[in-house]
Residue frames as a rotation matrix with the C-alpha (Angstrom) as fourth column:
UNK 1
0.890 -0.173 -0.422 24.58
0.089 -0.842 0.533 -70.48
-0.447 -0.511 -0.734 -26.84
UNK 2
-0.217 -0.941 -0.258 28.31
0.072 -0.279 0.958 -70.96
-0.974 0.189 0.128 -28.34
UNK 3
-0.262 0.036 0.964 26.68
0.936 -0.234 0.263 -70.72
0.236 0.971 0.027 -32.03
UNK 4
0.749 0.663 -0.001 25.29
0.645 -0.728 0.231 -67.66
0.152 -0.174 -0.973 -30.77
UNK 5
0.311 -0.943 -0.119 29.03
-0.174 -0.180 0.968 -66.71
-0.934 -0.281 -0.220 -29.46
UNK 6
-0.379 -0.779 0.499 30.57
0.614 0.191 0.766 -67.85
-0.692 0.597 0.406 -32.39
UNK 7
0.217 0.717 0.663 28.00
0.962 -0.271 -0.022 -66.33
0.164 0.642 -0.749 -34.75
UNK 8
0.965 0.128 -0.230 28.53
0.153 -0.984 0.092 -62.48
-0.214 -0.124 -0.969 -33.16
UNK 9
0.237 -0.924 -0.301 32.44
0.153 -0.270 0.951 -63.13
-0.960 -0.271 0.077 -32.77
UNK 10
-0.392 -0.495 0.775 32.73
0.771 0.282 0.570 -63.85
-0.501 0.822 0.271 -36.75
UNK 11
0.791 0.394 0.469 29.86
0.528 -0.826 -0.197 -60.97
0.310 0.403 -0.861 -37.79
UNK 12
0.851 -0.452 -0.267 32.21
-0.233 -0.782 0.578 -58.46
-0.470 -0.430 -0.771 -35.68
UNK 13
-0.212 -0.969 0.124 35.72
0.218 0.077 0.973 -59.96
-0.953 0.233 0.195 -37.45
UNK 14
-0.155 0.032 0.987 34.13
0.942 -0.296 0.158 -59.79
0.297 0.955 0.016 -40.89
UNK 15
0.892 0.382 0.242 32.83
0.431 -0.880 -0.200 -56.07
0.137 0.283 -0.949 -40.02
UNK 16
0.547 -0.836 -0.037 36.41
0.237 0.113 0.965 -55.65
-0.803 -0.537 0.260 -38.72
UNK 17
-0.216 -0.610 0.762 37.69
0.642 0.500 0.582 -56.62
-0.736 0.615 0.284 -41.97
UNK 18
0.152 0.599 0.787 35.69
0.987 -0.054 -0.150 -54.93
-0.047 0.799 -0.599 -44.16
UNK 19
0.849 -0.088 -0.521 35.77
0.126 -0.924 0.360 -51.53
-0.514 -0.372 -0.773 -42.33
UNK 20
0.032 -0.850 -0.526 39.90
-0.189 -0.522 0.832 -51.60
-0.982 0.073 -0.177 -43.00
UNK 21
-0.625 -0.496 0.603 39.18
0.712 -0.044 0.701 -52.73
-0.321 0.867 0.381 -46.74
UNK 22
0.714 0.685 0.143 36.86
0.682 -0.636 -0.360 -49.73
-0.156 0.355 -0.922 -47.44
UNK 23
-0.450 -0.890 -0.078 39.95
0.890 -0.439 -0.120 -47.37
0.073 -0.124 0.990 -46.67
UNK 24
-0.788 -0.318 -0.527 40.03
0.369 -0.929 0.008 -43.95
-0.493 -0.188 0.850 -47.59
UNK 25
-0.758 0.561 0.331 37.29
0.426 0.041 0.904 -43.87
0.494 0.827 -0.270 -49.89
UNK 26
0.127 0.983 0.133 34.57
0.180 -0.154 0.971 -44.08
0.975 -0.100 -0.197 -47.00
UNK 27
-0.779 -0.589 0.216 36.66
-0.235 -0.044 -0.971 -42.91
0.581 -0.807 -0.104 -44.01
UNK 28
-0.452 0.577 0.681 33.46
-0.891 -0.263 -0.369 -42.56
-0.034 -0.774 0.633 -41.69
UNK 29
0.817 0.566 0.113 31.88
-0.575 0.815 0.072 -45.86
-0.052 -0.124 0.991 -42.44
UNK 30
-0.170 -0.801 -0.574 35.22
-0.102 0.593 -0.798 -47.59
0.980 -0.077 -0.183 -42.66
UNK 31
-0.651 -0.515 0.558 35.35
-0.517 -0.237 -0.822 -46.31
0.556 -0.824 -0.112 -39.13
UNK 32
0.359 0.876 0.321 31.56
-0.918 0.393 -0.046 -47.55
-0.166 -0.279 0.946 -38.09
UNK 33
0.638 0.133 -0.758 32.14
-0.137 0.989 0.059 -50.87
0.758 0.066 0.649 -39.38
UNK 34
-0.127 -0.908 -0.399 35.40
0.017 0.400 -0.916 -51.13
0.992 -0.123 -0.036 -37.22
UNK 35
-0.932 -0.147 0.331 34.00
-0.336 0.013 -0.942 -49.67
0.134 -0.989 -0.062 -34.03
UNK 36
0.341 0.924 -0.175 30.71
-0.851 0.382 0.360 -52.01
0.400 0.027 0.916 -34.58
UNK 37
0.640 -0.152 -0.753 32.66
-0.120 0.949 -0.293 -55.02
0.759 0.278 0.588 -35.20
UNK 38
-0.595 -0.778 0.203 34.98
-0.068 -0.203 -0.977 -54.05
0.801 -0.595 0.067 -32.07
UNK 39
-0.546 0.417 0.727 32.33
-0.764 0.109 -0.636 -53.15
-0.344 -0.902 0.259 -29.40
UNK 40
0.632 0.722 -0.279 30.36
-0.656 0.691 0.303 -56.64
0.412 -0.008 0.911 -30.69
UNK 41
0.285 -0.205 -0.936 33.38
0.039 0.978 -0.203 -58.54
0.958 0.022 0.287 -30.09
UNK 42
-0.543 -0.820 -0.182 34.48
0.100 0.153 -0.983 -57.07
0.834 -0.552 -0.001 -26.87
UNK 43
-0.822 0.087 0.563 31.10
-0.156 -0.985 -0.075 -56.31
0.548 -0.149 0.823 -25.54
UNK 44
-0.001 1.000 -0.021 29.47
-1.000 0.000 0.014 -58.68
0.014 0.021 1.000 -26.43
UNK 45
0.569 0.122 -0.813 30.60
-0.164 0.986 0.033 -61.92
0.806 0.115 0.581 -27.19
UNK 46
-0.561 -0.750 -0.350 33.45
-0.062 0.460 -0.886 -61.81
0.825 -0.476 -0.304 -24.61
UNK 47
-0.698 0.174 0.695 31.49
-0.649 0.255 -0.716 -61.42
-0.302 -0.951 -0.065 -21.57
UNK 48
0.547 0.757 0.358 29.01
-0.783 0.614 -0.100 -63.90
-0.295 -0.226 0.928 -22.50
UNK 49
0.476 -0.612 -0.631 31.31
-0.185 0.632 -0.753 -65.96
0.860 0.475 0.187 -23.85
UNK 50
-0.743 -0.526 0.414 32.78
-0.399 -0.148 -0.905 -65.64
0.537 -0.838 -0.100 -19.90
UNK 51
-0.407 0.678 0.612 29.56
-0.851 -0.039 -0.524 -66.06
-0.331 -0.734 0.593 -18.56
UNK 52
0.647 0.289 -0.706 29.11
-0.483 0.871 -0.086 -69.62
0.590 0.397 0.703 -20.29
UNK 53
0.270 -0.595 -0.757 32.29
-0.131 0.757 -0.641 -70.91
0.954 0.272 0.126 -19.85
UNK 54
-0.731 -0.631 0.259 32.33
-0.251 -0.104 -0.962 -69.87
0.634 -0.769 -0.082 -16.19
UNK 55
-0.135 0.459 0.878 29.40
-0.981 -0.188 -0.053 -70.99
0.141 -0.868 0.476 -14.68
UNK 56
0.786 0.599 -0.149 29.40
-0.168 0.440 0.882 -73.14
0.594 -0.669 0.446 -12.03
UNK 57
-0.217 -0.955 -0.203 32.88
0.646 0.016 -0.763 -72.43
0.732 -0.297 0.614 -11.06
UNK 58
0.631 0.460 -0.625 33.92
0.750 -0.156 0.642 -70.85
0.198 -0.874 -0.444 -7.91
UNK 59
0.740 -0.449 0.501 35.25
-0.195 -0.856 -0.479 -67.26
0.644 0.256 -0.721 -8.02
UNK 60
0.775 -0.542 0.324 36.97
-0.087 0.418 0.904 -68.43
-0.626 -0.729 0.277 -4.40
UNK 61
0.778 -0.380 0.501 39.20
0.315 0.925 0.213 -70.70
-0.544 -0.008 0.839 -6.42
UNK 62
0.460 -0.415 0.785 40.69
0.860 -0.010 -0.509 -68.24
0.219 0.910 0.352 -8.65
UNK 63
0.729 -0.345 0.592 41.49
-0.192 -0.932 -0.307 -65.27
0.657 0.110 -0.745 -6.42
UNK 64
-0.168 -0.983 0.077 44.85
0.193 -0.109 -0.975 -64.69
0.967 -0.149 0.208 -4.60
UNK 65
0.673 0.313 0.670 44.11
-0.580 -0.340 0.741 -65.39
0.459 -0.887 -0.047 -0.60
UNK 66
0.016 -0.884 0.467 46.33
-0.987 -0.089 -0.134 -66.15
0.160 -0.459 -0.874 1.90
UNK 67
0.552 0.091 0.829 44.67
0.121 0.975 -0.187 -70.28
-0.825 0.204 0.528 2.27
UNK 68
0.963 0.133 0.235 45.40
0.143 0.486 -0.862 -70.11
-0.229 0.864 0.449 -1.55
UNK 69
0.318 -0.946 0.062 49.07
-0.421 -0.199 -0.885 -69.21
0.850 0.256 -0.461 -1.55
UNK 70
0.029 -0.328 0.944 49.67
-0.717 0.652 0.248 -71.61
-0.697 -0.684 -0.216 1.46
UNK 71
0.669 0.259 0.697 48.18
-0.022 0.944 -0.330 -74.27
-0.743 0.206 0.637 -1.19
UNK 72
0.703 -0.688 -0.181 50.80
-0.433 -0.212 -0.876 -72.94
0.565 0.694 -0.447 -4.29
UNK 73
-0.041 -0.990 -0.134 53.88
-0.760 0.118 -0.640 -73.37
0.649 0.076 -0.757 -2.02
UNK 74
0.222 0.156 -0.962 52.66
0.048 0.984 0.171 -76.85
0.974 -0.084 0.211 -0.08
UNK 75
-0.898 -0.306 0.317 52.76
-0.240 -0.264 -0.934 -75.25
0.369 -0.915 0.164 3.13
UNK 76
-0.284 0.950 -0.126 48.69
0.024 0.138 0.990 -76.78
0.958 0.278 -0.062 3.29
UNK 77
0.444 0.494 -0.748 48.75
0.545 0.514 0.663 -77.66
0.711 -0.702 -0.041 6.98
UNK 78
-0.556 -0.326 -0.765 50.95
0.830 -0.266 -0.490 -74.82
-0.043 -0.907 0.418 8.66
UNK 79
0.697 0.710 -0.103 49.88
0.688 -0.620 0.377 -71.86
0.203 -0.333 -0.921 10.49
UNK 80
-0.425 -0.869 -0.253 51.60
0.903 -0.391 -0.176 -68.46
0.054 -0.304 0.951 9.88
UNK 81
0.859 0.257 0.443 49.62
0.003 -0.867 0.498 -65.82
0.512 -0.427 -0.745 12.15
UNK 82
0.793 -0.376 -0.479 52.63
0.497 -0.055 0.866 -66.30
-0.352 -0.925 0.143 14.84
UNK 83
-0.060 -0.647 0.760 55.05
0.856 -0.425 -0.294 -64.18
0.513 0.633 0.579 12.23
């Protein structure tokens, strides 16, 4: 799977690349390579490239709840409904 990731992320930077050295010559395919080589890398490789590196993690652990900002400022063991 990450050669597979790596493998789309470089095709999309080289089409990247290429696109801006065509220039003016081939404006419209300049442009094609660039928004190929764009929606492969953000489209495609990042979320799978997310979906590897996250699984088996717990979403829980990463969002901003009121347990989890007790645990940030080491307050683990009080209780502040009585505010």
């Amino acid at each position: 799977m990450k050669y597979l990731i790596g493998g789309i992320a470089i095709a999309s930077i080289i089409s990247i690349v290429y696109g801006f050295s065509l220039g003016k010559e081939a404006e419209v395919l300049a442009n094609k390579y660039i928004g190929a080589g764009t929606v492969g890398l953000f489209l495609v490789a990042m979320p799978l490239f997310l979906v590897k590196e996250s699984k088996g993690k717990k979403m829980k652990d990463y969002m901003l709840t009121e347990e989890n900002i007790r645990k940030m400022q080491g307050k683990e063991g009080e209780n502040t409904d009585s505010q």
